[in-house]
Structures are given as structure tokens and as C-alpha cells.
Biopython code that builds the backbone (N, CA, C, O; Angstrom):
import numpy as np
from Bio.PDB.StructureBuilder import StructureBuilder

atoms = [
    (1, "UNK", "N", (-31.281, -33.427, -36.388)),
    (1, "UNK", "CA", (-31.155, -32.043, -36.005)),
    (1, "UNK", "C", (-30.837, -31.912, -34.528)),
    (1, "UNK", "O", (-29.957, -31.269, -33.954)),
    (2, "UNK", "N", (-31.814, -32.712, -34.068)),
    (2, "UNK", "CA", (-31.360, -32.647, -32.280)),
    (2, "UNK", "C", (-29.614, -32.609, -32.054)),
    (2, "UNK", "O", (-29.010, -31.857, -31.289)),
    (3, "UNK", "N", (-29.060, -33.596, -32.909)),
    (3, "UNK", "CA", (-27.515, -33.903, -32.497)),
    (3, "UNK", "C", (-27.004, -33.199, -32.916)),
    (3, "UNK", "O", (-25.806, -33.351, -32.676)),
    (4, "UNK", "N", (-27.243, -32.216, -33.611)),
    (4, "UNK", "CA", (-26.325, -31.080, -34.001)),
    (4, "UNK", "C", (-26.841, -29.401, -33.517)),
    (4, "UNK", "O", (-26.409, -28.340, -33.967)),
    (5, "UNK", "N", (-27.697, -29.576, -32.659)),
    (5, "UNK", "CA", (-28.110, -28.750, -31.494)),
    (5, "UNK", "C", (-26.857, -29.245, -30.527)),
    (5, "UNK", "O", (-25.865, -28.536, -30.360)),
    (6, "UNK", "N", (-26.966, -30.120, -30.112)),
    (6, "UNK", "CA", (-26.131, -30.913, -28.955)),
    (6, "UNK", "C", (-24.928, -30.458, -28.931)),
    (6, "UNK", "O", (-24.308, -29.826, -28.076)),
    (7, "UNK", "N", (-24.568, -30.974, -30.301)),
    (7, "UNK", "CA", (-23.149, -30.213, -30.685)),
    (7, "UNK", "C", (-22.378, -28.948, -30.591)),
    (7, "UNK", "O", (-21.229, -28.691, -30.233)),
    (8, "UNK", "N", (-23.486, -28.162, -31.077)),
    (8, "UNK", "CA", (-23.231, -26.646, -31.220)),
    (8, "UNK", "C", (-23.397, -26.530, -29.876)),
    (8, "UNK", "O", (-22.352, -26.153, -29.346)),
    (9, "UNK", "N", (-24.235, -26.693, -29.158)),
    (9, "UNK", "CA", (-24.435, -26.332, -27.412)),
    (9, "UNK", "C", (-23.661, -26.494, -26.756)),
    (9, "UNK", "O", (-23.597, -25.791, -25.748)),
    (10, "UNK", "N", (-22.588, -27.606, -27.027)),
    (10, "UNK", "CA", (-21.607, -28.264, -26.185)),
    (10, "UNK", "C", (-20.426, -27.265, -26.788)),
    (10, "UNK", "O", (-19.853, -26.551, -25.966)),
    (11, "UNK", "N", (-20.101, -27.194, -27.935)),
    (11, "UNK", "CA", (-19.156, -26.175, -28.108)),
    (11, "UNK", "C", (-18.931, -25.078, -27.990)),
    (11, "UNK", "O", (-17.800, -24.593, -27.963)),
    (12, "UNK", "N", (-20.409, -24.231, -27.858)),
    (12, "UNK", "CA", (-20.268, -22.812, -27.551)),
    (12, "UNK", "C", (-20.165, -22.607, -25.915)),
    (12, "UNK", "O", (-20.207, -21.533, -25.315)),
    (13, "UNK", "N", (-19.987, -24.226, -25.236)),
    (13, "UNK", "CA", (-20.541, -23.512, -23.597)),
    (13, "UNK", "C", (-18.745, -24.098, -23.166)),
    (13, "UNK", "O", (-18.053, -23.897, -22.168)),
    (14, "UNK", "N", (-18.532, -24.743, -24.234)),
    (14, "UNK", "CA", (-16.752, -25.133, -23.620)),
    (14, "UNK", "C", (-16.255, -24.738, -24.056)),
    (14, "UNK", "O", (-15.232, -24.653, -23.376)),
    (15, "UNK", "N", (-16.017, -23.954, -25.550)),
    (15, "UNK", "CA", (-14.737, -23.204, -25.803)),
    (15, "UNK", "C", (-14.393, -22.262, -25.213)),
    (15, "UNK", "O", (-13.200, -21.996, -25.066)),
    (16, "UNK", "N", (-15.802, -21.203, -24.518)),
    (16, "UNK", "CA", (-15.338, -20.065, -23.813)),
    (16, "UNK", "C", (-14.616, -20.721, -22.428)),
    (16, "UNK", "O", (-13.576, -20.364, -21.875)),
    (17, "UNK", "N", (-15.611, -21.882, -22.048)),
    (17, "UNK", "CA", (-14.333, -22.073, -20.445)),
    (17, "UNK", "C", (-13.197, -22.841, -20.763)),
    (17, "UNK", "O", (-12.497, -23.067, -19.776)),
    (18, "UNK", "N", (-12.748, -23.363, -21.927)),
    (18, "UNK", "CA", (-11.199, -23.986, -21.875)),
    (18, "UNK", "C", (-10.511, -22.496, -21.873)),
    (18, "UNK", "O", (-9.683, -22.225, -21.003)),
    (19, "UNK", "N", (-10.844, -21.634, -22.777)),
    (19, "UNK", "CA", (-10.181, -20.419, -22.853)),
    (19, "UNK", "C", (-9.923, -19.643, -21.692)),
    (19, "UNK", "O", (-8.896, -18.995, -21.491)),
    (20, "UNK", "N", (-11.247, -19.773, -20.675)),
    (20, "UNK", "CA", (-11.004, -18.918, -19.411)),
    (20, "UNK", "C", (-9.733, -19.645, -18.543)),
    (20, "UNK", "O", (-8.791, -19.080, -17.987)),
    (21, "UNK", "N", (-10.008, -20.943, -18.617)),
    (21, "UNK", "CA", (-9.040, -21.888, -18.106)),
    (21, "UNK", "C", (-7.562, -21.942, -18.586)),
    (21, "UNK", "O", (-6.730, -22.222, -17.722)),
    (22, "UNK", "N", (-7.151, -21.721, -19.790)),
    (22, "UNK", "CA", (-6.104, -21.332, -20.462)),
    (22, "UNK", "C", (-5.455, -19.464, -19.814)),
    (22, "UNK", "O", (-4.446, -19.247, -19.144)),
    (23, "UNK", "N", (-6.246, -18.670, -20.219)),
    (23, "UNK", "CA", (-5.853, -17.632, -19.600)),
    (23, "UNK", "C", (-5.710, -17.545, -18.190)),
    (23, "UNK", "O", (-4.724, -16.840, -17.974)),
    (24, "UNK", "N", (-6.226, -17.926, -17.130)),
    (24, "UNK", "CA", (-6.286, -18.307, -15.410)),
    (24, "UNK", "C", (-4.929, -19.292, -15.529)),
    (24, "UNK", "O", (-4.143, -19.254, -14.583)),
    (25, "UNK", "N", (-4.754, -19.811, -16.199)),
    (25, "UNK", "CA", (-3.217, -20.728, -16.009)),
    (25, "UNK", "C", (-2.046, -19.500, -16.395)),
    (25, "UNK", "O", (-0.888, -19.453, -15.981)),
    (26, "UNK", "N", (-2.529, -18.822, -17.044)),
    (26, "UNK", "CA", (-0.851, -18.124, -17.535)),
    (26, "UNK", "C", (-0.889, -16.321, -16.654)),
    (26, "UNK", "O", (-0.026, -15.445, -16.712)),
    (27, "UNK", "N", (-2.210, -16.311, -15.920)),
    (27, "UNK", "CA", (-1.530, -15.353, -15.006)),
    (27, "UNK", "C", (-1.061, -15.619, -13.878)),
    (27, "UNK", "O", (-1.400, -16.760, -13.564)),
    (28, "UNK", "N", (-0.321, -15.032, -12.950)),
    (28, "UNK", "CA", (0.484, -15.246, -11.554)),
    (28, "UNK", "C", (-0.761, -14.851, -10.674)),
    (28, "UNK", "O", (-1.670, -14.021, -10.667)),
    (29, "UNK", "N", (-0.264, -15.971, -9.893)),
    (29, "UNK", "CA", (-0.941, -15.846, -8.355)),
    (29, "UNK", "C", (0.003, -14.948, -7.381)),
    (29, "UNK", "O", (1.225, -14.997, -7.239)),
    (30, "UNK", "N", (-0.771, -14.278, -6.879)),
    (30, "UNK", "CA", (-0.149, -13.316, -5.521)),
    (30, "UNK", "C", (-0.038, -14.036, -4.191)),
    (30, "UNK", "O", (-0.741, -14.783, -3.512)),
    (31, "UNK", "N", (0.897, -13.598, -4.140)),
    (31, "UNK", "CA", (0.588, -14.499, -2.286)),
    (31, "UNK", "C", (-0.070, -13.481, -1.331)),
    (31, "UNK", "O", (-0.038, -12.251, -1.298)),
    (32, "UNK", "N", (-0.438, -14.044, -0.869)),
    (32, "UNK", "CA", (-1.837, -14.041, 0.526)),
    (32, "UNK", "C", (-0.832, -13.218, 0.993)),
    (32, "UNK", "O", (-0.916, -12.000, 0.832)),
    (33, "UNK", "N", (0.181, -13.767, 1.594)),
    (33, "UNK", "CA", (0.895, -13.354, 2.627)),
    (33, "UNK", "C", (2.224, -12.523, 2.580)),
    (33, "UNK", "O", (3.259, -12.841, 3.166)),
    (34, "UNK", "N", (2.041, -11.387, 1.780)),
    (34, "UNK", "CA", (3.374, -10.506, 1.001)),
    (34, "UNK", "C", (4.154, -10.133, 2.746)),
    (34, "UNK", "O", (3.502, -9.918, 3.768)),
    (35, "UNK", "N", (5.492, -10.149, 2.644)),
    (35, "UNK", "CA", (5.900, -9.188, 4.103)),
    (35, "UNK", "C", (6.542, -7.661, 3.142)),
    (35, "UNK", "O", (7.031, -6.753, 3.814)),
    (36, "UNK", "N", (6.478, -7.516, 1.592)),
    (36, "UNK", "CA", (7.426, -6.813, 1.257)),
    (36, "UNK", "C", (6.363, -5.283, 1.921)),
    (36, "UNK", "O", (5.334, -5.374, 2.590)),
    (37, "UNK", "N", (7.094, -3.919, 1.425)),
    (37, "UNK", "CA", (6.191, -2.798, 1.644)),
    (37, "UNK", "C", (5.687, -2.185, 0.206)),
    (37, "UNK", "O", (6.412, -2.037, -0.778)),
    (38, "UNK", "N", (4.164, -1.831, 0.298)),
    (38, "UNK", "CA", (3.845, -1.566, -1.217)),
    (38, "UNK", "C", (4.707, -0.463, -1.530)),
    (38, "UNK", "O", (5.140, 0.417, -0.786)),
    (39, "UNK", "N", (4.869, -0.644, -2.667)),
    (39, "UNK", "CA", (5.435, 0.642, -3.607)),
    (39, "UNK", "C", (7.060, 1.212, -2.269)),
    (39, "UNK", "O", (7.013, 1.188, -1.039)),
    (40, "UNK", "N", (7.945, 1.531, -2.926)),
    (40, "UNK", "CA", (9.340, 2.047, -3.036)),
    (40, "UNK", "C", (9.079, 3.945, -3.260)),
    (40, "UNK", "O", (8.340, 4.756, -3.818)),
    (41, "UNK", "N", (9.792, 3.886, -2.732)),
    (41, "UNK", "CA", (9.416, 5.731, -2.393)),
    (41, "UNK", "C", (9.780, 6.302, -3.698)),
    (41, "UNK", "O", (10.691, 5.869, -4.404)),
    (42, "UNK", "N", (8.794, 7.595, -4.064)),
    (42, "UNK", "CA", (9.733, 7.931, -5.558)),
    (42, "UNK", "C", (10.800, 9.000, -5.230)),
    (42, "UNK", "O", (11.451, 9.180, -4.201)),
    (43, "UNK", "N", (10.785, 9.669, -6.439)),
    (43, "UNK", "CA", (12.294, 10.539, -6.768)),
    (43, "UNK", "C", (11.694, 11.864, -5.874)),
    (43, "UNK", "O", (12.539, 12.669, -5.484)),
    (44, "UNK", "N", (10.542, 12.067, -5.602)),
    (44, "UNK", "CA", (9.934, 13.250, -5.259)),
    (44, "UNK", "C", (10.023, 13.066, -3.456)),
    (44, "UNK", "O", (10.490, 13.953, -2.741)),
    (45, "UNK", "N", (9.406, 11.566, -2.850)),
    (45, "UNK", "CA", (9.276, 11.383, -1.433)),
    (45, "UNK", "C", (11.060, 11.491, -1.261)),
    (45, "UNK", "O", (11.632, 12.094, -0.353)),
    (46, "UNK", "N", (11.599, 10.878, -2.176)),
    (46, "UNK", "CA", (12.687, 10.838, -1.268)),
    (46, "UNK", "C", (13.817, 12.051, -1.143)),
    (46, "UNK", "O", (14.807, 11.974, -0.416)),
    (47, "UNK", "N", (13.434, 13.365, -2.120)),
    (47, "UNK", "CA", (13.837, 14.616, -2.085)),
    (47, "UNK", "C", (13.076, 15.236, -0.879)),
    (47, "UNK", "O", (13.807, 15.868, -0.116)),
    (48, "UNK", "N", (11.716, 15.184, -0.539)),
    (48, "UNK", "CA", (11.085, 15.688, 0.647)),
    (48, "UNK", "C", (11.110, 15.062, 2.292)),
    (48, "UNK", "O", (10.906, 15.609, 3.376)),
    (49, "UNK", "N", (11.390, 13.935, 1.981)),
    (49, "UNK", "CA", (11.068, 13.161, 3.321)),
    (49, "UNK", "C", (12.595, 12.583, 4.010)),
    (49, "UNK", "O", (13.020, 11.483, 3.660)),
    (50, "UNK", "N", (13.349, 13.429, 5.003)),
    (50, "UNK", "CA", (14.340, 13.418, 5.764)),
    (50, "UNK", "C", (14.389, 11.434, 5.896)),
    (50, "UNK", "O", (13.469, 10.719, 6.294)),
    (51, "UNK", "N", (15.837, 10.973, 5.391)),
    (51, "UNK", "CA", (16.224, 9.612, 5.433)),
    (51, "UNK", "C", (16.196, 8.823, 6.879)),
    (51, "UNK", "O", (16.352, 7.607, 6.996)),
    (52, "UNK", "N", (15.966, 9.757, 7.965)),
    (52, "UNK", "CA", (15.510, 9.305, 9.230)),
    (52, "UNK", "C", (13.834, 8.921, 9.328)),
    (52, "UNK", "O", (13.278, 7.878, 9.672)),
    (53, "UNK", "N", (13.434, 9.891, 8.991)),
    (53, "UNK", "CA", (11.871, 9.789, 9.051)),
    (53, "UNK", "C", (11.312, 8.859, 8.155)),
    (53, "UNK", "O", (10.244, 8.326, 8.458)),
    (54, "UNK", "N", (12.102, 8.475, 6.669)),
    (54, "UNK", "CA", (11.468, 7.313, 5.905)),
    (54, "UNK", "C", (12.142, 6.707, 6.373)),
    (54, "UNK", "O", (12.647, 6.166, 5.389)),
    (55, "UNK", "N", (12.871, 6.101, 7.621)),
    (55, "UNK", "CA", (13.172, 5.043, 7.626)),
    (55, "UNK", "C", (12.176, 4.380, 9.407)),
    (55, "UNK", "O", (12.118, 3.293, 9.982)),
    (56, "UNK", "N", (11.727, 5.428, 9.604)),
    (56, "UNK", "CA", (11.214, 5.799, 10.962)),
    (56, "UNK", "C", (9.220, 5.200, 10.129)),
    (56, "UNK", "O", (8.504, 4.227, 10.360)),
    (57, "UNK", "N", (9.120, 6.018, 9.494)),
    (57, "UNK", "CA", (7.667, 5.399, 8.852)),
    (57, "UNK", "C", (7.894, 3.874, 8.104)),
    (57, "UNK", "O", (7.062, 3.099, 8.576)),
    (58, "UNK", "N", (8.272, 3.581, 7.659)),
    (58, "UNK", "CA", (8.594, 2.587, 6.982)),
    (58, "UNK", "C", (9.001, 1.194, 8.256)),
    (58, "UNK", "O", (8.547, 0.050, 8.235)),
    (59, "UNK", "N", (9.579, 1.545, 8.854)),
    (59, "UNK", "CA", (9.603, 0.214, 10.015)),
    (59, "UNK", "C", (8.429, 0.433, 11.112)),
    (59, "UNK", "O", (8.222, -0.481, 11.910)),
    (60, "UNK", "N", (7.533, 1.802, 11.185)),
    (60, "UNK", "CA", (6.642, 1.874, 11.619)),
    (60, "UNK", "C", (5.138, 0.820, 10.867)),
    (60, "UNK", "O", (4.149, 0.229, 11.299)),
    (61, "UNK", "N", (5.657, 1.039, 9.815)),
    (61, "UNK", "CA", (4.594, 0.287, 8.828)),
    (61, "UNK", "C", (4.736, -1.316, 8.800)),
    (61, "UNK", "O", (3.752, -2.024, 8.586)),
    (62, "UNK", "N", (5.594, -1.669, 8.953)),
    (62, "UNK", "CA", (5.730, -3.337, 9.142)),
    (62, "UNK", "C", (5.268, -3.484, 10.716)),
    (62, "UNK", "O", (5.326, -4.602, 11.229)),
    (63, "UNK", "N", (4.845, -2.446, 11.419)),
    (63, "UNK", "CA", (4.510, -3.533, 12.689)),
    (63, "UNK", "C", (2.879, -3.287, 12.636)),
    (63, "UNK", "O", (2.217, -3.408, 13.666)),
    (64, "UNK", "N", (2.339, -2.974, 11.520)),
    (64, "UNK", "CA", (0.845, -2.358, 11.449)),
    (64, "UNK", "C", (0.603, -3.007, 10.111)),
    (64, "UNK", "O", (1.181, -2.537, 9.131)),
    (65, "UNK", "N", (-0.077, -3.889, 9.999)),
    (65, "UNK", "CA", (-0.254, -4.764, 8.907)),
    (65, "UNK", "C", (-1.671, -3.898, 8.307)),
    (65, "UNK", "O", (-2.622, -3.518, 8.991)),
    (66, "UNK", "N", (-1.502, -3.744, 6.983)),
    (66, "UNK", "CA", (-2.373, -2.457, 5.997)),
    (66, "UNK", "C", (-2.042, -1.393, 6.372)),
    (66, "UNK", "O", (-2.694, -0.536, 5.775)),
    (67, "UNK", "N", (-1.270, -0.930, 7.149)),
    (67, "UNK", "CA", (-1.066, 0.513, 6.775)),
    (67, "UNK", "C", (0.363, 0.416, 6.249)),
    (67, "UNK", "O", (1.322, -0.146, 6.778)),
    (68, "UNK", "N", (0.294, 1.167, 4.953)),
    (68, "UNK", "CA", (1.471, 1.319, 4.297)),
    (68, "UNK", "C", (2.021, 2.438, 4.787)),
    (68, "UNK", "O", (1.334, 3.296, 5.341)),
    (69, "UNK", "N", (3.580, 2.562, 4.601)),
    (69, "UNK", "CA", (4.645, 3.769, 5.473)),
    (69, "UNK", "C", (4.013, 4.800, 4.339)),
    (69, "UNK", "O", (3.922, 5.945, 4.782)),
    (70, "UNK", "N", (3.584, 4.655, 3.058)),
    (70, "UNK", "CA", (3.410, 6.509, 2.534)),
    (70, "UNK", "C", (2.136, 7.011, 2.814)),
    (70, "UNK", "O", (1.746, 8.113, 2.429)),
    (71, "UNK", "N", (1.107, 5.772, 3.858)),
    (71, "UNK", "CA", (0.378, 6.674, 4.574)),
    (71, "UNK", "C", (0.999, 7.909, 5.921)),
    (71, "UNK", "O", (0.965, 9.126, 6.106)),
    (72, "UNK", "N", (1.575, 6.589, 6.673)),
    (72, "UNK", "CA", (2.702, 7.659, 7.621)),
    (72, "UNK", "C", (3.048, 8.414, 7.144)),
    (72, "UNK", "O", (3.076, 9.406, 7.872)),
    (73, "UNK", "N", (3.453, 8.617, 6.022)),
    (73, "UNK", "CA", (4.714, 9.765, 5.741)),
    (73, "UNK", "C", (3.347, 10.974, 4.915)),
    (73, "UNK", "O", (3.690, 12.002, 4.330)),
    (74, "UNK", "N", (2.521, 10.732, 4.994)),
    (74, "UNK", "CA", (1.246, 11.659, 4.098)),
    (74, "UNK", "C", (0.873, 12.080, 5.565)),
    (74, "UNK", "O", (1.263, 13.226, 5.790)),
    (75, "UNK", "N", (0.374, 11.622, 6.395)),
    (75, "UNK", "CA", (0.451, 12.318, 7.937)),
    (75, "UNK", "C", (1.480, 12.870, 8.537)),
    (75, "UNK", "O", (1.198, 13.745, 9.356)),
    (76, "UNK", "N", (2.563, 12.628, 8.380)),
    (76, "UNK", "CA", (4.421, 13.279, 8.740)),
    (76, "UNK", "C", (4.143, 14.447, 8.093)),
    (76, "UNK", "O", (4.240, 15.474, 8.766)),
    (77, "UNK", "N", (3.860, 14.526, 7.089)),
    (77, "UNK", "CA", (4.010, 15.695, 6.061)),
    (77, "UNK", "C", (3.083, 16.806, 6.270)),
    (77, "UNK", "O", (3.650, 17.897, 6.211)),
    (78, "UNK", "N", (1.838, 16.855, 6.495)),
    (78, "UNK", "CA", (0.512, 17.274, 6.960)),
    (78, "UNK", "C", (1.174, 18.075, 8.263)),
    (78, "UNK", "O", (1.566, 19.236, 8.381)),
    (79, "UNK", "N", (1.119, 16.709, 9.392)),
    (79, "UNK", "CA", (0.670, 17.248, 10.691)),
    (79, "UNK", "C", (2.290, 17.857, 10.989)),
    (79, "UNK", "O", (2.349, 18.577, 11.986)),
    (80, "UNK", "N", (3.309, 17.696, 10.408)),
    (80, "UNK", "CA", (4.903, 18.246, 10.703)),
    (80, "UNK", "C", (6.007, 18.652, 9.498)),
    (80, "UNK", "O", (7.057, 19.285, 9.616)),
    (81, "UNK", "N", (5.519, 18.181, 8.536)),
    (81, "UNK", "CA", (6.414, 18.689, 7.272)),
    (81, "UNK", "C", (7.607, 17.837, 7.917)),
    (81, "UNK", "O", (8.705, 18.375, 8.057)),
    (82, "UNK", "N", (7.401, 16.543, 8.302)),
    (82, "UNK", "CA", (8.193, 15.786, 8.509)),
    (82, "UNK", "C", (9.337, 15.757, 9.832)),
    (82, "UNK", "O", (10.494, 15.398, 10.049)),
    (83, "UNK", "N", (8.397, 16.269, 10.406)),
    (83, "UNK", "CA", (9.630, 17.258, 11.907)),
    (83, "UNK", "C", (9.855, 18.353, 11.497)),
    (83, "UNK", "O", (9.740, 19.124, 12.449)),
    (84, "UNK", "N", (10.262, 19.166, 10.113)),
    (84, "UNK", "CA", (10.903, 20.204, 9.986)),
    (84, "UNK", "C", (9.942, 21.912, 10.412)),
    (84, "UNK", "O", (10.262, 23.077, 10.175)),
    (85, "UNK", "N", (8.678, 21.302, 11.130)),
    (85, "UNK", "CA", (7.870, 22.443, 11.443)),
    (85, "UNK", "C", (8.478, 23.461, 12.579)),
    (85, "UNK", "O", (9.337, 22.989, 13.324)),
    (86, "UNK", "N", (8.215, 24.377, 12.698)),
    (86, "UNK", "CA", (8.746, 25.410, 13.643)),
    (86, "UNK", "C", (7.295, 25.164, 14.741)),
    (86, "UNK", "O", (7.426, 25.505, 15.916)),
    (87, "UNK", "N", (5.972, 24.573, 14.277)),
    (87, "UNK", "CA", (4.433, 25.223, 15.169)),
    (87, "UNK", "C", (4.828, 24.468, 16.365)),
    (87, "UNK", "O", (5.529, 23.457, 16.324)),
    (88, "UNK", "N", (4.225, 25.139, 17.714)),
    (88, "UNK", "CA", (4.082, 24.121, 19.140)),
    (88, "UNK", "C", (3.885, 22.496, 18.621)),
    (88, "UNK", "O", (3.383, 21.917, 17.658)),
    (89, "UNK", "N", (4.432, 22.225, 19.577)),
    (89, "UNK", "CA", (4.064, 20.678, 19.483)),
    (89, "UNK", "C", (4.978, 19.356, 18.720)),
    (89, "UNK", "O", (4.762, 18.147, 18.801)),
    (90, "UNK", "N", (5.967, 20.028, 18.032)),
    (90, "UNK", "CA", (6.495, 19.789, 16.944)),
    (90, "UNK", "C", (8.098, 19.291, 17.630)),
    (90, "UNK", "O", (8.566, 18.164, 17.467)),
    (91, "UNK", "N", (8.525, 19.993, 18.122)),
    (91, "UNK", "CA", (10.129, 19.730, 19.290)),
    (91, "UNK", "C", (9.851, 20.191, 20.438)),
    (91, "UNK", "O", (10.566, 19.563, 21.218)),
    (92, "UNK", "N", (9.186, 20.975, 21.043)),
    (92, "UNK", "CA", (8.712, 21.520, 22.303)),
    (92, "UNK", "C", (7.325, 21.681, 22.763)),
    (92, "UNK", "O", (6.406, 21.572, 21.952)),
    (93, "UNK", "N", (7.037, 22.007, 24.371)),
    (93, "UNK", "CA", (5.570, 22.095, 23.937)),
    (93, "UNK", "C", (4.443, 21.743, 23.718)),
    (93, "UNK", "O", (4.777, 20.568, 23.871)),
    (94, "UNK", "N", (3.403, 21.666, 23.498)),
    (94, "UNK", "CA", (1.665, 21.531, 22.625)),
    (94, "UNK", "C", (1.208, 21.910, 21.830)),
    (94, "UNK", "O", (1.241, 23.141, 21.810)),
    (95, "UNK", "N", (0.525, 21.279, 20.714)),
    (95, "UNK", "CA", (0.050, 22.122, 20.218)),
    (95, "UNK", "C", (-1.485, 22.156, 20.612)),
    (95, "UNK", "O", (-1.946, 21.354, 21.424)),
    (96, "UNK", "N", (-2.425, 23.352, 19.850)),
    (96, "UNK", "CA", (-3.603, 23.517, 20.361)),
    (96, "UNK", "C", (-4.601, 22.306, 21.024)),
    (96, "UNK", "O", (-5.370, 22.359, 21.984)),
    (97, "UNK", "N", (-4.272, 21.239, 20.138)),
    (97, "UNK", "CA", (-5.094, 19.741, 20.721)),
    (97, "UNK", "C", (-4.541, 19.273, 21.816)),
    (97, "UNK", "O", (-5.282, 18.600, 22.532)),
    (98, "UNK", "N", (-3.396, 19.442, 22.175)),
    (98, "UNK", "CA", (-2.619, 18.651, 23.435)),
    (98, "UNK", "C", (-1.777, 17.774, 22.749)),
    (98, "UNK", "O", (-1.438, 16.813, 23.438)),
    (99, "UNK", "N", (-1.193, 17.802, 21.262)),
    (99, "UNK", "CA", (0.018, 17.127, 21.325)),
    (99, "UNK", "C", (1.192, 17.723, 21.712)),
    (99, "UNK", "O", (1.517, 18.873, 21.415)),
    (100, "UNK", "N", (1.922, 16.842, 22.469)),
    (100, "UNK", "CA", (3.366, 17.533, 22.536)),
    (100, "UNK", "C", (4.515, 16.285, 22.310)),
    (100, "UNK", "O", (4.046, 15.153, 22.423)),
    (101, "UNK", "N", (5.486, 16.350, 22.105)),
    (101, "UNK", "CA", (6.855, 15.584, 22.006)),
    (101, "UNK", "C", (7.439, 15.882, 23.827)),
    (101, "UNK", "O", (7.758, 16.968, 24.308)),
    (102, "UNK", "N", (7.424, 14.785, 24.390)),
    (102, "UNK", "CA", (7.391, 14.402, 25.732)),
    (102, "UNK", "C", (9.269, 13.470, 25.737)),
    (102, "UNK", "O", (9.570, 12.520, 25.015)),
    (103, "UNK", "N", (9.956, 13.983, 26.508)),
    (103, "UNK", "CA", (11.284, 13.920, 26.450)),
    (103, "UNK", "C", (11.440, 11.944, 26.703)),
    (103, "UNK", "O", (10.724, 11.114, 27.261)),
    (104, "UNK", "N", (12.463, 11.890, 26.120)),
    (104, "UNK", "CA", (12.939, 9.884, 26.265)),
    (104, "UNK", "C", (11.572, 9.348, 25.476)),
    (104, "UNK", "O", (11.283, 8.198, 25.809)),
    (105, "UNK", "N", (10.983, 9.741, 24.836)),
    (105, "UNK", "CA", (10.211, 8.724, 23.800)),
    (105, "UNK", "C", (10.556, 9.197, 22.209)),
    (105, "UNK", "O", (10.079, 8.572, 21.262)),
]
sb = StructureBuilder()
sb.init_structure("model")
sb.init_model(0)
sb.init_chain("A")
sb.init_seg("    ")
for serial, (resi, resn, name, xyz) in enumerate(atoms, 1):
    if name == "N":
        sb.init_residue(resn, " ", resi, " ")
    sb.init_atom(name, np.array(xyz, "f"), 0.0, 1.0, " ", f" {name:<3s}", serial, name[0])
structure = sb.get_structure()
């Protein structure tokens, strides 16, 4: 009886890990080190967001490693509607906090 304790013990504690081991072989590994940018703008960002400004967030985002450009462009949109705002601060000016667009930058 002991050896067929043994048995059964040994098979119920390795079939589940050859299996885990079988499935861990047939998914893909990610690389550590992606340079691509997450996610591709959709049909909606790229009807709203002026082809200067996604291209302005988007190379902003490769020099800032974790911040993705459709965070930029979720702050573009917020704090300027992408430049297209008329409020102070925006092409001329301050606005109430002390931002302004300061000429040659």
C-alpha cells in the first residue's frame, strides 16, 4: 500500500507542474526593454488631436520613459483642447496660475 501512496503522490504533484511547464513554454516573453510607444492613437484621438501636437506628445513621450504620449495628449486636451483654446495663457499672456507661452520656446 505504501508504494502505491508513493505513486499516486508522485503523480498528482507532477502532472500539474509538467503542465504548468508545458503552458509557460508556449506563451511569449515580453521584453524588458520595449522602445515601441504603447497603443497607436485611435480613429477618435486622431480626429481630435491636431497632427502637430500628436506628433509633439508622442516624441515628448520617448524622452520620459513611463509616461505614455496619450497621457500628454489627456493633459493637451484638459489644460488647452490641444492649443485650440482661446483662455489666457494658451498663445498669449497667463493664465490665473502663472502659465504663459513665453516667445522662442
Amino acid at each position: 500500500m505504501f508504494k502505491w501512496l508513493t505513486a499516486t503522490a508522485a503523480v498528482t504533484l507532477i502532472a500539474p507542474l509538467a503542465l504548468l511547464l508545458l503552458l509557460a513554454a508556449t506563451v511569449p516573453i515580453a521584453s524588458q526593454a520595449s522602445t515601441a510607444l504603447p497603443g497607436s492613437p485611435s480613429i477618435s484621438a486622431l480626429d481630435d488631436i491636431p497632427p502637430t501636437y500628436l506628433a509633439l506628445y508622442q516624441a515628448a513621450a520617448r524622452t520620459c520613459a513611463g509616461l505614455p504620449w496619450n497621457v500628454l495628449a489627456g493633459i493637451g486636451k484638459v489644460e488647452s483642447d490641444h492649443g485650440r483654446s482661446t483662455a489666457p495663457g494658451v498663445h498669449s499672456g497667463a493664465n490665473y496660475a502663472g502659465a504663459e507661452v513665453i516667445s522662442g520656446s
